[in-house]
N, C-alpha and C positions, 0 to 999 in steps of 0.2 A: 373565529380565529382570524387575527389579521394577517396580510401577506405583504411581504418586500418584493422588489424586483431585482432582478438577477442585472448585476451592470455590463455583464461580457451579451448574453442574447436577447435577453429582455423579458425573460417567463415571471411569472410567480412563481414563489415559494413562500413556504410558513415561516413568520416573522421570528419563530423561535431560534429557527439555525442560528442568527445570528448569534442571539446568547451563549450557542450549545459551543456552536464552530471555533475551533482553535486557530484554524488557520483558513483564509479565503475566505471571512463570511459574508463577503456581500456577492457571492457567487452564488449559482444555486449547484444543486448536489452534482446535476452534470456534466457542469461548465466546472466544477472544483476539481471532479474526479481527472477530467483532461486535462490539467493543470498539474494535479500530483501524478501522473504519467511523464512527465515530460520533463519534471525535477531529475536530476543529476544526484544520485545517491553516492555518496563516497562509500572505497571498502572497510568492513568491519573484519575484525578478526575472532573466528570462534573453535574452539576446542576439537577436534576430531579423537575419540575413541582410542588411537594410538597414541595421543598426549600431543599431537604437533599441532600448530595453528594455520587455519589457512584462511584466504583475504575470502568473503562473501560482497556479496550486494544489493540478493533478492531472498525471498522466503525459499525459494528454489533450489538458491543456491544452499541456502541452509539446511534443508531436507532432503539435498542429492547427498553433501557430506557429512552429516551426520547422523544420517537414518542407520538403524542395523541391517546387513543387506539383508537379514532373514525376514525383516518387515519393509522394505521397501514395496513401494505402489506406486507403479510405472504413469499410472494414469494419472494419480492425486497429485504427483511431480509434475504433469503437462500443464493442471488445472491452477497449479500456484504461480507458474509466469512471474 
């Protein structure tokens, strides 16, 4: 299998990312990942249960408003961040 180099630290990785990678691919997986942390996500607007919209930004936030409380998971909402 051949390997690229990472242009931010300078590792190997499998030359396939590139093909796969939508976005970043001449990064490797974890020099991309702190890169899509650090993107500036605009808010989205999603449906809540009572019919009203409200602005979102993370998967978090979409699981705190629109979980049922009767299945909410206090913990699963910490691990979405």
């Amino acid at each position: 299998m051949s390997s690229a180099e990472c242009q931010k630290c300078g590792a190997e990785y499998p030359s396939a990312r590139k093909e796969v990678a939508k976005y970043l691919p001449n990064l490797c997986i974890n020099c991309a990942t702190d890169v899509d942390n650090l993107i500036k996500v605009s808010y989205s607007s999603v449906p809540t249960h009572k019919g009203a919209y409200l602005p979102v930004r993370t998967k978090k936030d979409v699981y705190n408003l629109t979980c049922n409380p009767k299945n909410y998971d206090h913990e699963y909402s910490e691990n979405l961040s």
